[in-house]
Structures are given as C-alpha cells and as structure tokens.
C-alpha positions as YAML, in Angstrom:
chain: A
units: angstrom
residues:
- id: 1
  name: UNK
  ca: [-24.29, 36.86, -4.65]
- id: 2
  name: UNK
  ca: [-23.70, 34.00, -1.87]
- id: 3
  name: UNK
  ca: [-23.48, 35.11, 1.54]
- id: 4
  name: UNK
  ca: [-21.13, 33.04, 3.96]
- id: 5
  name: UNK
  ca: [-22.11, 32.57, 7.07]
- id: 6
  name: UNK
  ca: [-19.96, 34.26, 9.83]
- id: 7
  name: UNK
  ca: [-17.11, 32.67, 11.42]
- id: 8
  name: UNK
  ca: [-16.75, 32.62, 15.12]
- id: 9
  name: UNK
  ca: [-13.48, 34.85, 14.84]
- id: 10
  name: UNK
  ca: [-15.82, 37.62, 13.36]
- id: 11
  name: UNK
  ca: [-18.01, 36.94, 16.50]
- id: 12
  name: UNK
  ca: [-21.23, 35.38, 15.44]
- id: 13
  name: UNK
  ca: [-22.09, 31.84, 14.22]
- id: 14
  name: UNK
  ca: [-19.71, 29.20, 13.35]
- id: 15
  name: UNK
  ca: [-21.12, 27.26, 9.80]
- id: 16
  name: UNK
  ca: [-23.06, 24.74, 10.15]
- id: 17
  name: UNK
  ca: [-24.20, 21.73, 7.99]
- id: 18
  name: UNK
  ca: [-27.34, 23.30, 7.37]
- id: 19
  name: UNK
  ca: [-25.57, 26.34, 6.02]
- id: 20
  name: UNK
  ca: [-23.37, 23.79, 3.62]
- id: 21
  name: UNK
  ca: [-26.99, 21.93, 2.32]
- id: 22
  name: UNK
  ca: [-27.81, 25.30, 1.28]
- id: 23
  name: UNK
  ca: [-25.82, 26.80, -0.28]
- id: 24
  name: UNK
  ca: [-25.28, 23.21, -2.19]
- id: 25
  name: UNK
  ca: [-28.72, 23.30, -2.68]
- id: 26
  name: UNK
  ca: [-29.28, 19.53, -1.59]
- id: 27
  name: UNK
  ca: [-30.84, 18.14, 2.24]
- id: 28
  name: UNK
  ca: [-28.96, 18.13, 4.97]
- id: 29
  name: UNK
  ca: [-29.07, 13.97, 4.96]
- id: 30
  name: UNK
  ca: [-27.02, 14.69, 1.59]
- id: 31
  name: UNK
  ca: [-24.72, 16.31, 2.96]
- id: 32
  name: UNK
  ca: [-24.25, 14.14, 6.09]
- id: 33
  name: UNK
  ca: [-23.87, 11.01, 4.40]
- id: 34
  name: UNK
  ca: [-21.37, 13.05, 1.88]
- id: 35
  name: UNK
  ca: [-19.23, 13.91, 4.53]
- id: 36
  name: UNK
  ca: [-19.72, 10.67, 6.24]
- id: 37
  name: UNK
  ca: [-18.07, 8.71, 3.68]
- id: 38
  name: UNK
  ca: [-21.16, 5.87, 4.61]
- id: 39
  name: UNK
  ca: [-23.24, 6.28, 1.45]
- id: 40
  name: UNK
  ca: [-22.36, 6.46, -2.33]
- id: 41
  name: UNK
  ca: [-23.47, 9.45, -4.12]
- id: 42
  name: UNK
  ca: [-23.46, 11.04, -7.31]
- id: 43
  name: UNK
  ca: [-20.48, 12.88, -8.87]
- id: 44
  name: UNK
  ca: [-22.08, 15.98, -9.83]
- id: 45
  name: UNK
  ca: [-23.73, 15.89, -5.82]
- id: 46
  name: UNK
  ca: [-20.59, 15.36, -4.49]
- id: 47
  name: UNK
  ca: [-18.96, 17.48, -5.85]
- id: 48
  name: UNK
  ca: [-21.43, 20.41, -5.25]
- id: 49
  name: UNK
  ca: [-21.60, 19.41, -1.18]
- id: 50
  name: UNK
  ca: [-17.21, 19.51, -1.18]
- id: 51
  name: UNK
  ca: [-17.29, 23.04, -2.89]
- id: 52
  name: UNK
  ca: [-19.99, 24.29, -0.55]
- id: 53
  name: UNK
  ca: [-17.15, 22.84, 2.06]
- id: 54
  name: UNK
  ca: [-14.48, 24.86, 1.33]
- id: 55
  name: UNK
  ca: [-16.48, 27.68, 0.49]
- id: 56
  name: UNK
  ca: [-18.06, 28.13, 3.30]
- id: 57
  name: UNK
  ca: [-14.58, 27.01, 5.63]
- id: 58
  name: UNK
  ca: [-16.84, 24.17, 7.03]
- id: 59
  name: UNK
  ca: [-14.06, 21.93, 7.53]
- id: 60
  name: UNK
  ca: [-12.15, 24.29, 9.87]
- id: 61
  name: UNK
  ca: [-14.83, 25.04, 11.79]
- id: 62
  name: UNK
  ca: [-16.10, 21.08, 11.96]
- id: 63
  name: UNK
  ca: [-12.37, 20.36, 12.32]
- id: 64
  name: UNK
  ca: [-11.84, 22.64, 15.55]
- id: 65
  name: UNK
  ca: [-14.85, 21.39, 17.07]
- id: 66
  name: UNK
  ca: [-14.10, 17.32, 16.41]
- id: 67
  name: UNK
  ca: [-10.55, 18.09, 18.45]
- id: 68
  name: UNK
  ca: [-12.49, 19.88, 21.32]
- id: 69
  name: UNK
  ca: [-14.95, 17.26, 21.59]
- id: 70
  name: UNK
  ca: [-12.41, 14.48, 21.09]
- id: 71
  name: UNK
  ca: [-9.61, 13.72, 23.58]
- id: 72
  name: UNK
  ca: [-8.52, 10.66, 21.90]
- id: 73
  name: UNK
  ca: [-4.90, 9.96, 21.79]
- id: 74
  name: UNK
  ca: [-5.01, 7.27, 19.82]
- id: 75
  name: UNK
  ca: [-3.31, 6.12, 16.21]
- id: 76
  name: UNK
  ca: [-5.27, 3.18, 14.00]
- id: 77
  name: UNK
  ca: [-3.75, 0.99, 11.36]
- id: 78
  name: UNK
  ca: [-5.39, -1.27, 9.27]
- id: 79
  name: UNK
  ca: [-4.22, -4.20, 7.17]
- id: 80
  name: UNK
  ca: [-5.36, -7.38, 6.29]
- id: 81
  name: UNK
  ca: [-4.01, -9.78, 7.82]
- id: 82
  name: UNK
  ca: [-1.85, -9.44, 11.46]
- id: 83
  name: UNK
  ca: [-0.18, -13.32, 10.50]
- id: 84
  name: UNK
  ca: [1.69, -12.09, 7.60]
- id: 85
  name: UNK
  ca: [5.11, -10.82, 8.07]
- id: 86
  name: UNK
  ca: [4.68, -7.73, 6.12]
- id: 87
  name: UNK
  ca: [1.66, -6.37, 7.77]
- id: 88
  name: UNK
  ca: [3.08, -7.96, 11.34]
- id: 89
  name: UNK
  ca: [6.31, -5.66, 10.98]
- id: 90
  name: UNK
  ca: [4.64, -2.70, 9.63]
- id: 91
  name: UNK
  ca: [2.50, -2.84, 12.61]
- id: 92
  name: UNK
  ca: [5.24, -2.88, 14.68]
- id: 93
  name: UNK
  ca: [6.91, 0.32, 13.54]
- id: 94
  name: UNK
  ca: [3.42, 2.15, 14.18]
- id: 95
  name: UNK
  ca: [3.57, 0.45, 17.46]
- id: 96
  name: UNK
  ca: [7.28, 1.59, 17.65]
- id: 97
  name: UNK
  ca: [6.41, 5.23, 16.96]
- id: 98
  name: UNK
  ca: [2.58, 5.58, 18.88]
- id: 99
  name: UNK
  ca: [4.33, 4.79, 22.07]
- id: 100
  name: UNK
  ca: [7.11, 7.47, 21.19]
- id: 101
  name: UNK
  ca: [4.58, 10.07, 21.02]
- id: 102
  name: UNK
  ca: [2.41, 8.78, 24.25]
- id: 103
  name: UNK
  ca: [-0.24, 7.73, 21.67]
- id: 104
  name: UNK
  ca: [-2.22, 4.19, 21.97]
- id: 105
  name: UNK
  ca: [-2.08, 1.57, 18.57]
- id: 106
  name: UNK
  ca: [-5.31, 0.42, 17.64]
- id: 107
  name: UNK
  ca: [-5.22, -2.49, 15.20]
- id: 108
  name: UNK
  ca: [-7.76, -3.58, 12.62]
- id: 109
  name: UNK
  ca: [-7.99, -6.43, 10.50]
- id: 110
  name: UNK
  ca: [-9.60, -6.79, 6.90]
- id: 111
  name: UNK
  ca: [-8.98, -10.10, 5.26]
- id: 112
  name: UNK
  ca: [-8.58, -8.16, 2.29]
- id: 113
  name: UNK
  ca: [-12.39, -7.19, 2.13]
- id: 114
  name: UNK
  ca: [-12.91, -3.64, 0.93]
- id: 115
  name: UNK
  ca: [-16.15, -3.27, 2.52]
- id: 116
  name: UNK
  ca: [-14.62, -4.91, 5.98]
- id: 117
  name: UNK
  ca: [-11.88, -1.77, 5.14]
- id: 118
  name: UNK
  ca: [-14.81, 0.59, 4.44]
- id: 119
  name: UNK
  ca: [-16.53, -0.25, 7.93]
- id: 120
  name: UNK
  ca: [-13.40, -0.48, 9.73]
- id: 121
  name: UNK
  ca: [-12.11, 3.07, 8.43]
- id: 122
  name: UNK
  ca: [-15.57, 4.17, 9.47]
- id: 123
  name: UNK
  ca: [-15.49, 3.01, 13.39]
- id: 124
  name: UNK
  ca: [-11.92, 4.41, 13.48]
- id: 125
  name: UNK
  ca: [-13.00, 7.58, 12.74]
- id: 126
  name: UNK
  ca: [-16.25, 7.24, 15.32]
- id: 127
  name: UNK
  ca: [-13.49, 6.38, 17.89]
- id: 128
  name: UNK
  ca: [-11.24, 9.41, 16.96]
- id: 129
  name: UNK
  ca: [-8.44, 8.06, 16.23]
- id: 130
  name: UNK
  ca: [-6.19, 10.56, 15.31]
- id: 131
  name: UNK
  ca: [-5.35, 9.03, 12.43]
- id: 132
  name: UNK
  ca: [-5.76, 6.08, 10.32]
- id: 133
  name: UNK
  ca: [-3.33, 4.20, 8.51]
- id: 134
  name: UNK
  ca: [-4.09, 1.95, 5.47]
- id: 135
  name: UNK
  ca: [-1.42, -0.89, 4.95]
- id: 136
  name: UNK
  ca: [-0.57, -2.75, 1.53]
- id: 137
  name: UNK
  ca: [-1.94, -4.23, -1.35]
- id: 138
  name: UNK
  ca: [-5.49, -3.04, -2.92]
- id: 139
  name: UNK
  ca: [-7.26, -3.48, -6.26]
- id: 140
  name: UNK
  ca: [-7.54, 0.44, -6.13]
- id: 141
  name: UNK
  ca: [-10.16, 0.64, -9.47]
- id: 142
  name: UNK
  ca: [-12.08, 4.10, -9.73]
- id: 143
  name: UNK
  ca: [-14.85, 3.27, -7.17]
- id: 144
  name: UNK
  ca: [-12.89, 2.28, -4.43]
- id: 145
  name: UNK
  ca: [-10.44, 5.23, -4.82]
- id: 146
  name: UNK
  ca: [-13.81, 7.60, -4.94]
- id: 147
  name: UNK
  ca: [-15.03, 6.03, -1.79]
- id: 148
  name: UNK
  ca: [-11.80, 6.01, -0.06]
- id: 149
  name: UNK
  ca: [-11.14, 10.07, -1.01]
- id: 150
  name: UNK
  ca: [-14.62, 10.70, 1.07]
- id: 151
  name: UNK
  ca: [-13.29, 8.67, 3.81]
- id: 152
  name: UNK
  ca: [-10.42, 10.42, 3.71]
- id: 153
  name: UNK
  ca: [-12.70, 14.09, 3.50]
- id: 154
  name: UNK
  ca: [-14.75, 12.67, 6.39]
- id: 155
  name: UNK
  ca: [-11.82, 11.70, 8.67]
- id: 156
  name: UNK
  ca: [-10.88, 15.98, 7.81]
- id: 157
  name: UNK
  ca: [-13.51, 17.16, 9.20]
- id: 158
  name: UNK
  ca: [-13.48, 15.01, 12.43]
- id: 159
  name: UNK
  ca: [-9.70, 16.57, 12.97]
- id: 160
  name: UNK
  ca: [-8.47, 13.38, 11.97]
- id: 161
  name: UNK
  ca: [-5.92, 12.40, 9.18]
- id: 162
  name: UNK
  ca: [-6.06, 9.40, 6.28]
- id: 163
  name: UNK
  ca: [-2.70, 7.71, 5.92]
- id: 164
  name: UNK
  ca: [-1.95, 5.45, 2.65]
- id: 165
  name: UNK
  ca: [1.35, 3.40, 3.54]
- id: 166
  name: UNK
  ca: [2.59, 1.23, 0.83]
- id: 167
  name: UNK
  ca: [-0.33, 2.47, -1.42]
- id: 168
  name: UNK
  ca: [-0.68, 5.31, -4.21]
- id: 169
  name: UNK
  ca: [-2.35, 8.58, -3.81]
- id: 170
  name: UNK
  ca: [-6.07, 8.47, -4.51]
- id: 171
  name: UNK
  ca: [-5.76, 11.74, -6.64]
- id: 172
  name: UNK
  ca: [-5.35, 15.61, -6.38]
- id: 173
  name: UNK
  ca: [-7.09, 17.14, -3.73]
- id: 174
  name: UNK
  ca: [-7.91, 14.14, -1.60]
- id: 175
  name: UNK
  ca: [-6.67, 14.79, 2.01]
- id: 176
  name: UNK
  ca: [-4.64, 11.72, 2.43]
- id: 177
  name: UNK
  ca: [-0.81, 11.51, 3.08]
- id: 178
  name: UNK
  ca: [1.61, 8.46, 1.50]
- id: 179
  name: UNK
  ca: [4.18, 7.09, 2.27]
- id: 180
  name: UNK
  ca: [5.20, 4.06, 0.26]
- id: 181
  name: UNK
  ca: [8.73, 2.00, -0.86]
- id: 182
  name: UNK
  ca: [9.87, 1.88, -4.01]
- id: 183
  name: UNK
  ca: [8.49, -1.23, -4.83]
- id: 184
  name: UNK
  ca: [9.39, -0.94, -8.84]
- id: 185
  name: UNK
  ca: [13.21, 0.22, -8.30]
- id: 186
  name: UNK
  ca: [13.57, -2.62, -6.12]
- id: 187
  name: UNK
  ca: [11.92, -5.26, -8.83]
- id: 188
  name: UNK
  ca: [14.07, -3.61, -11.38]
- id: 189
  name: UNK
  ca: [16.97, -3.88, -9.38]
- id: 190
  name: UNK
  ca: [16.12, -7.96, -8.72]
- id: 191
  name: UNK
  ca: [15.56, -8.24, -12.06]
- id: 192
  name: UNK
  ca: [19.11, -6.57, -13.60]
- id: 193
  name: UNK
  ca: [21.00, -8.39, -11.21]
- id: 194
  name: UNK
  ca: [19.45, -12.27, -12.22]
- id: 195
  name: UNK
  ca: [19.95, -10.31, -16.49]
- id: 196
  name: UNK
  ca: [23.77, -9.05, -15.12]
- id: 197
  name: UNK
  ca: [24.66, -12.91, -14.33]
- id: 198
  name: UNK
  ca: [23.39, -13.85, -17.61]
- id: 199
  name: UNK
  ca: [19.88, -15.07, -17.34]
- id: 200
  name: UNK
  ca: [17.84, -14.52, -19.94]
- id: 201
  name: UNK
  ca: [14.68, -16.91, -18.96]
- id: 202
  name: UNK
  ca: [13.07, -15.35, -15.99]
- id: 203
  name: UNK
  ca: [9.84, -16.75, -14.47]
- id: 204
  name: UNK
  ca: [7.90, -13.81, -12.43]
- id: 205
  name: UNK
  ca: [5.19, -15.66, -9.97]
- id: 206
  name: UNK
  ca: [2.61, -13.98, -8.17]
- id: 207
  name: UNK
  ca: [0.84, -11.91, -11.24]
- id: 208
  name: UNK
  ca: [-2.26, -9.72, -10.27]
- id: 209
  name: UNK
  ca: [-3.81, -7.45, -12.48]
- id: 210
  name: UNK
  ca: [-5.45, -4.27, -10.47]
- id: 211
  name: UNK
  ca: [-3.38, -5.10, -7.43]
- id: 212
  name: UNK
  ca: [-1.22, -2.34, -6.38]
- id: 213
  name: UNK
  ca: [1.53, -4.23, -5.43]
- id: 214
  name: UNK
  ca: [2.20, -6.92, -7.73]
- id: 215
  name: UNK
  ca: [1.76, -4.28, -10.55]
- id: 216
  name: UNK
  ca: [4.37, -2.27, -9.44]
- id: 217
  name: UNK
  ca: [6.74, -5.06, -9.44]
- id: 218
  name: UNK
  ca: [5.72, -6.68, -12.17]
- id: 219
  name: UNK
  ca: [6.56, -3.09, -13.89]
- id: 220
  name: UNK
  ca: [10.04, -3.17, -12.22]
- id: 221
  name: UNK
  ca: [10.23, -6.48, -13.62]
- id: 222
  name: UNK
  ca: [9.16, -5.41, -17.62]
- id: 223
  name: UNK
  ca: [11.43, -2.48, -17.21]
- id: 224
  name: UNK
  ca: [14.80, -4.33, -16.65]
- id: 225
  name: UNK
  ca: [13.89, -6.54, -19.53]
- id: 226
  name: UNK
  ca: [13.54, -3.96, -21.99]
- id: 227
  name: UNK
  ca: [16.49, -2.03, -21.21]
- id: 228
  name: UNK
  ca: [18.83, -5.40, -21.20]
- id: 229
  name: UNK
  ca: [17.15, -5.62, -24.83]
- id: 230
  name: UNK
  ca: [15.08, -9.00, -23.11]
- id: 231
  name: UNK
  ca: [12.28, -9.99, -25.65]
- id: 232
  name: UNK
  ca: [9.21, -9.35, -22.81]
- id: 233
  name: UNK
  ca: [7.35, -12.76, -22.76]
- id: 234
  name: UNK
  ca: [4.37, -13.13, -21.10]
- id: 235
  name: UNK
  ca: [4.28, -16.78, -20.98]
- id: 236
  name: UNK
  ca: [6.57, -16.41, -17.67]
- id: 237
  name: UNK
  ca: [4.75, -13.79, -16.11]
- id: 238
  name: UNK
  ca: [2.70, -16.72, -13.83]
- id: 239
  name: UNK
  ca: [-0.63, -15.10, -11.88]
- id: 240
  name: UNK
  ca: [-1.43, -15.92, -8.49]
- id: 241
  name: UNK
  ca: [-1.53, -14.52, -4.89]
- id: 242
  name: UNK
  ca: [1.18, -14.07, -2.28]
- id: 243
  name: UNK
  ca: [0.76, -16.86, -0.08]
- id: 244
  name: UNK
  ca: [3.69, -19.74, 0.06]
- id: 245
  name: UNK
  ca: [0.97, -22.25, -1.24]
- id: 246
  name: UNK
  ca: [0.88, -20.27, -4.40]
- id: 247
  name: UNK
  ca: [4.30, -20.61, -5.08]
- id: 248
  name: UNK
  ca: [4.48, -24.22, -4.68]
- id: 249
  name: UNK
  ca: [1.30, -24.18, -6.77]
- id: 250
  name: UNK
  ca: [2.54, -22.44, -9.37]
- id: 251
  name: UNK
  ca: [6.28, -24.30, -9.89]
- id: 252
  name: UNK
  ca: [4.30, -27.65, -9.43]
- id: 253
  name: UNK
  ca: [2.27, -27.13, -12.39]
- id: 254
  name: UNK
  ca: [4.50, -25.57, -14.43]
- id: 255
  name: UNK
  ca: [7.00, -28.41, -13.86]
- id: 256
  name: UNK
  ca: [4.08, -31.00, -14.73]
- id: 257
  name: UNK
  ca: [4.00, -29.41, -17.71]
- id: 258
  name: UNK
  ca: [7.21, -30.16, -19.04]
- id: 259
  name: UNK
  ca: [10.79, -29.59, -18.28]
- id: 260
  name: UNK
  ca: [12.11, -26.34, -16.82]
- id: 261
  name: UNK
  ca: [11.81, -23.46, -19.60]
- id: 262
  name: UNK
  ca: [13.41, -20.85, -17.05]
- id: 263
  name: UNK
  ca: [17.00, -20.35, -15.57]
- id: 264
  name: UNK
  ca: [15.69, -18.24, -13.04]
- id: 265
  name: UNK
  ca: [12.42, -17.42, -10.69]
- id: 266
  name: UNK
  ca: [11.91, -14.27, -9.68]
- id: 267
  name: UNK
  ca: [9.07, -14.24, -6.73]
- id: 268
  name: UNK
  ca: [6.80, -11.47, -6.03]
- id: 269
  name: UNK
  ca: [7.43, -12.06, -2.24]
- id: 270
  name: UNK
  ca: [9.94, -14.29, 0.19]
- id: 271
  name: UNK
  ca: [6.55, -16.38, 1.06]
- id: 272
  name: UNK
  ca: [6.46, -17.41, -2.72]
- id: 273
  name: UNK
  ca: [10.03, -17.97, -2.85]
- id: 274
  name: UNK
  ca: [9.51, -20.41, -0.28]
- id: 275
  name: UNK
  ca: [7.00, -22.52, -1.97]
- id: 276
  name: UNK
  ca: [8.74, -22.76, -5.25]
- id: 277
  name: UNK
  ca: [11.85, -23.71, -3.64]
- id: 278
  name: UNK
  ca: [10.02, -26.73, -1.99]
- id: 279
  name: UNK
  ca: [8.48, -27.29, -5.43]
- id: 280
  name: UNK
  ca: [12.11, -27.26, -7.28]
- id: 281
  name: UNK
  ca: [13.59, -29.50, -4.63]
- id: 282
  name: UNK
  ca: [10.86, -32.17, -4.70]
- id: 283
  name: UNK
  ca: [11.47, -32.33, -8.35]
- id: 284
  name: UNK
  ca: [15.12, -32.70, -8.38]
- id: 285
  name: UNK
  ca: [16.16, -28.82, -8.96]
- id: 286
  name: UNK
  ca: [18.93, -27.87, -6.81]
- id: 287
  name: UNK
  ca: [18.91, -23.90, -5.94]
- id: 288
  name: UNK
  ca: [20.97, -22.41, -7.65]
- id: 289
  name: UNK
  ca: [22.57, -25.07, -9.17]
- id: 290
  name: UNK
  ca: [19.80, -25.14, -11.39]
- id: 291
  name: UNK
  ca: [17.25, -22.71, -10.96]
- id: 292
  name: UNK
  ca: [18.42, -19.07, -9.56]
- id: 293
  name: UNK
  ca: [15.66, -17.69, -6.96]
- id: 294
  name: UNK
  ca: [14.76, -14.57, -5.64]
- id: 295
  name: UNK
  ca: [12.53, -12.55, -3.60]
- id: 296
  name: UNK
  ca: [10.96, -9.64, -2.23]
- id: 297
  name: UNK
  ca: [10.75, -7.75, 1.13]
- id: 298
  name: UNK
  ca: [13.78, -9.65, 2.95]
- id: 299
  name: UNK
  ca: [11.35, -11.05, 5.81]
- id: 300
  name: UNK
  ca: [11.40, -14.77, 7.28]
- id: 301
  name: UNK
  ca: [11.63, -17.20, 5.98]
- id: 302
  name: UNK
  ca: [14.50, -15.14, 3.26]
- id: 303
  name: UNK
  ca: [17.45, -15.70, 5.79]
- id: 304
  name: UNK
  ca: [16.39, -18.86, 6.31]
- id: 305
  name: UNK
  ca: [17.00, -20.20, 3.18]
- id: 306
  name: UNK
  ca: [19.54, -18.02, 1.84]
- id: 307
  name: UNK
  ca: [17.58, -16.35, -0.58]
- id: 308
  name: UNK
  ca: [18.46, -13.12, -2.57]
- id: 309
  name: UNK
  ca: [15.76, -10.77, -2.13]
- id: 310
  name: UNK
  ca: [15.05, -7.24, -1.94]
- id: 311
  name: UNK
  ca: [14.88, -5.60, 1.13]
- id: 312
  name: UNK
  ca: [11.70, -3.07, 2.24]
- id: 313
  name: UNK
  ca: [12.05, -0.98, 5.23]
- id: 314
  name: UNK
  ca: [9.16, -2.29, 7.05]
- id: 315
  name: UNK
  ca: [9.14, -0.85, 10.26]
- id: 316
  name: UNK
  ca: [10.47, 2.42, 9.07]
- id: 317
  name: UNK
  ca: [7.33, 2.51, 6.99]
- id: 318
  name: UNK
  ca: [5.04, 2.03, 9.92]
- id: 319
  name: UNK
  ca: [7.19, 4.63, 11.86]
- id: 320
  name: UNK
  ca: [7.07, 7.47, 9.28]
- id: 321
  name: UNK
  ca: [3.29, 6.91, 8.59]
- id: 322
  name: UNK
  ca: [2.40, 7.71, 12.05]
- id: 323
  name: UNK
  ca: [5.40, 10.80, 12.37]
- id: 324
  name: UNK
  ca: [3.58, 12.12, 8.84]
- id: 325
  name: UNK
  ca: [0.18, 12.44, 10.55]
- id: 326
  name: UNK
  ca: [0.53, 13.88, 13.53]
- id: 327
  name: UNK
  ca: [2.42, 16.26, 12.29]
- id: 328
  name: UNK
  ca: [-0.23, 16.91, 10.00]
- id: 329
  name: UNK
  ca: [-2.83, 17.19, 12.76]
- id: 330
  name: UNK
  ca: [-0.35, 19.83, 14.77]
- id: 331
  name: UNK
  ca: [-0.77, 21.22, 11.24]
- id: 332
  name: UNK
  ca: [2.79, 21.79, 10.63]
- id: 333
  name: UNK
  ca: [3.37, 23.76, 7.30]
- id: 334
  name: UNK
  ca: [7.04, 21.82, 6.13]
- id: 335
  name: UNK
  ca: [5.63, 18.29, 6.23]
- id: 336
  name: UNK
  ca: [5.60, 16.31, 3.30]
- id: 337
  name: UNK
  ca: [2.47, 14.99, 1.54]
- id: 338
  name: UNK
  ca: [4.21, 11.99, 0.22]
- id: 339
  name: UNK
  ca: [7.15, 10.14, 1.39]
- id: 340
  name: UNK
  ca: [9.15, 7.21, -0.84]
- id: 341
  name: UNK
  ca: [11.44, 5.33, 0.95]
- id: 342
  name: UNK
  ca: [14.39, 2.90, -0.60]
- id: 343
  name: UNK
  ca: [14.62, -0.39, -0.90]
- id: 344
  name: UNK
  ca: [17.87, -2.54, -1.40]
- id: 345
  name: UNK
  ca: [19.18, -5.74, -2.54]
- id: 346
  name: UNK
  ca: [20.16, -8.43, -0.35]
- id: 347
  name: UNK
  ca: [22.79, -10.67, -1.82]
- id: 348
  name: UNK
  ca: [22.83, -14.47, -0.82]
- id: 349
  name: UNK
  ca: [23.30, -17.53, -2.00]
- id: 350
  name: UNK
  ca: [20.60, -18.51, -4.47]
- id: 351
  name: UNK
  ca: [21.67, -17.21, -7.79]
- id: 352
  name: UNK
  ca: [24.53, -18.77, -9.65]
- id: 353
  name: UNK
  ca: [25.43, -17.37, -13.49]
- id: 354
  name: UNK
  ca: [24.58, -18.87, -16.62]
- id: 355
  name: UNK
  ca: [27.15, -20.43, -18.64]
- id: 356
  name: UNK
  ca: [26.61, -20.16, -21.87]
- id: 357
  name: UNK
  ca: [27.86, -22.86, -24.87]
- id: 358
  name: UNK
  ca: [30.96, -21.46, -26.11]
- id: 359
  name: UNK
  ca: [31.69, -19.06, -23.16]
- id: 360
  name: UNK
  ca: [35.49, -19.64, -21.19]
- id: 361
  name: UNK
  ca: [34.88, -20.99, -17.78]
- id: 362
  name: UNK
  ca: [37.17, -19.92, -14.19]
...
C-alpha cells in the first residue's frame, strides 16, 4: 500500500520532490529535469514521475509555494517574429489587455526556431511570468508537442499557466489553454465565394505540410472544392512560406512556365497576395480583370490594394489569451479551456466573375 505524504492542511509536511522520486521509483535529478521541461525523457519515465504528481498532490503544494515565492506581475508572449503584422497586432492585444489588469508584457522573439521557443518558454517561466503565451504557426509533429506538454506541466507547478493562441491543443491532459480563429471556416468561406462567382481554376500559394497554419487553410480550401463538386487538383496547391517574396516567387515561375492555367489566386496570407499581385502586373495581368485575388488575415498591405481577404481578429486574440490565463491562475472554475473565435470576409475589389462561353452577359 503507498503512503502519501501529509499535506500541510493535515499539519505536518508539505510533499516534496524527494517524496515524488520515490514513490516513482526514479532519482530525484529524474524527476527535476521531468518537471523542468529542460531534458527529454522516456515515455514510460515520464509518465511514472506525472502520476507520482498527481498522486501525491505535488503540484498544489509546488504550485502554492511558486506564487508565495513569486511576486511577479508579469504576462509573456512569444512569437517569431515582432516585424510581421500578425504577430505585431497580436502583441498588441496582449499589450492591450496586461495593462488592463496592472500586469507588465514581456516579449520574446523566436525566428521560428523551436529550440529558441524551448529556451525562451524556459526563462519565462524562471522569471515568473504568470503566464506564457505561444503565438502562430508551428510544425507541431509528436516530439515537439511531447516537449511542449512538459513545458506546459512545468510552468503548473511554478503557479504559472501555458497559453496556445492561434495553435491546437497538444492533447488531453496537458495543462495548456487555446484560444485560436477559425482559420479553416474562413479559407472555406474565401474559397466558396471565388467557386460562387464562377471560378473553377483556383491557385492556393503558400503550401506547408506539418505547419499548423497553412494546413488548416489549405483544408478550408479542399473542403469548398469538394462540396461545389470541384475536381481537387493538386497541381495548384503551390508550396512555399508566408513572406511577400514568396508570392512573387511563386506567380513568377509559374507564369514562366506558360500561360495562366488559373482564373483565380487564392493566398495563404495578405503578404503573399501582395507579391503575386506585383508578379501578375509585371506580366501584363490586370487584377481582377484577369486574375481574381484574395487573401488572408485583412492586415496591411490588404486595404491598400483593395484586396478581398478574410478577416482574423487579431488583437482580440491577444486580448482573450491573456483574460483566459489569469483567470486560470485566480483558478476560476467557469473558464473555458479553449476559445475559437470568428473570422469574416472582407469584400473588395479584386474578384470579378467568370464568364463563361455561351453564358448571357448584363
């Protein structure tokens, strides 16, 4: 039979990490670095260490004692870049909301290096921040989402809280909140409306297999085609990242190629929209005269150039990610776990319908 060791409420010891290694039946380095998040470790180990946890109520008692030791009244986001538009205006809605609730915004920058997001995660949660927001697009494959969910275990027991925003869960019984957009309504929305005015030759740029974002849209994209009856082709789904080189990279070459085989471009962000625009116009394609073009997230430069695009509540996103925490840490029993927020169309002027040989003109 296991003994637990007393609580303080009883009047005698609190549990300590010694009492967890034990009754694991592993070192108390093992468990450390476990709880840590710092070191890989074995599955079966792991797992042992987290049910000695709970068993034993170690992260109440470690959770109590990182808020009485920690005074800090500070919120951290990280993202990868602070230049982009998407991360910029994200960070501002965190901003927005820390200064709300008297709290200071710590900012972190990744590149888009896991192991920058690792360390960075890591020195957040030595400065105890009181929480720690994650921003945007990952290749989330089965290691990174195991490393993250001890992260996200570690940041528990310092009394801190893991925030994914814009990202999905890492999995059942991972302390971690979300709060995302609906990034595959909105592609399937994009997508219907370019299939509603007739097009039937769509070009989707910015393809990235394992990356969380451009999946999801893609798979708003796929959807629309199937239920307009669209034969999927994947000939126009075009791969690439989300920079507004890319997309004046990718219409460039397919151009050189031959002539256009696509009525339409649908762009996994504005940025790409406004490289293959330049691309278009520099070889004599008018939008939308002759090429439709839209977009995603309605950030600059979309107004500028009157492009159709689907709109993502940025700041909201950064606002609700930081509400969601601490009202985790105050521990309050009707928060959600996982928030979606909508996203809309934005109609401009860069799609025109496809007249078709035979059809009655206005």
């Amino acid at each position: 039979m296991v003994r637990r060791a007393a609580s303080d409420s009883e009047g005698r010891r609190p549990t300590t990490i010694r009492d967890v290694a034990a009754h694991a039946g592993v070192s108390v380095a093992t468990v450390s670095r476990i709880l840590s998040g710092t070191y890989p470790s074995a599955p079966a180990t792991r797992s042992k260490v987290m049910r000695a946890v709970r068993e034993l109520d170690y992260v109440a008692n470690a959770n109590a004692r990182g808020l009485a030791g920690a005074s800090s009244r500070s919120v951290a986001i990280i993202v990868n870049s602070v230049i982009s538009p998407h991360y910029a205006h994200v960070a501002q809605g965190v901003q927005t909301q820390a200064a709300i609730e008297g709290k200071l915004c710590i900012v972190g920058t990744t590149g888009g290096d896991p192991e920058r997001e690792f360390a960075t995660v890591q020195l957040m949660r030595e400065e105890h921040a009181e929480c720690v927001i994650l921003v945007g697009n990952v290749v989330a494959d089965d290691a990174y989402r195991q490393r993250m969910a001890d992260y996200a275990r570690a940041l528990a027991l310092a009394g801190s809280q893991l925030v994914l925003c814009g990202r999905p869960a890492l999995g059942p019984d991972v302390p971690a909140l979300v709060v995302e957009y609906d990034n595959i309504g909105g592609a399937y929305a994009i997508t219907s409306h370019l299939l509603s005015t007739g097009h039937r030759r769509i070009l989707f740029l910015g393809r990235r297999d394992n990356y969380t974002t451009p999946e999801s849209r893609i798979a708003g994209y796929r959807k629309a085609l199937a239920d307009y009856r669209v034969p999927h082709d994947p000939g126009l789904e075009v791969e690439g990242s989300m920079e507004r080189r890319e997309g004046y990279r990718m219409i460039r070459e397919r151009l050189a190629a031959g002539p256009p085989d696509f009525t339409a471009v649908f762009a996994g962000n504005d940025l790409l929209a406004a490289g293959a625009r330049q691309a278009l116009r520099e070889h004599g394609l008018r939008v939308p005269d002759d090429i439709s073009l839209v977009g995603f997230d309605d950030l600059p430069p979309a107004a500028d150039i009157d492009l159709t695009t689907v709109h993502v509540p940025h700041e909201e996103l950064g606002r609700t990610a930081v509400r969601m925490a601490l009202e985790r840490v105050r521990d309050k029993s009707d928060m959600a776990e996982h928030v979606m927020l909508g996203t809309h169309i934005v109609m401009r002027d860069s799609v025109r319908p496809v007249i078709r040989a035979g059809a009655p003109t206005q």
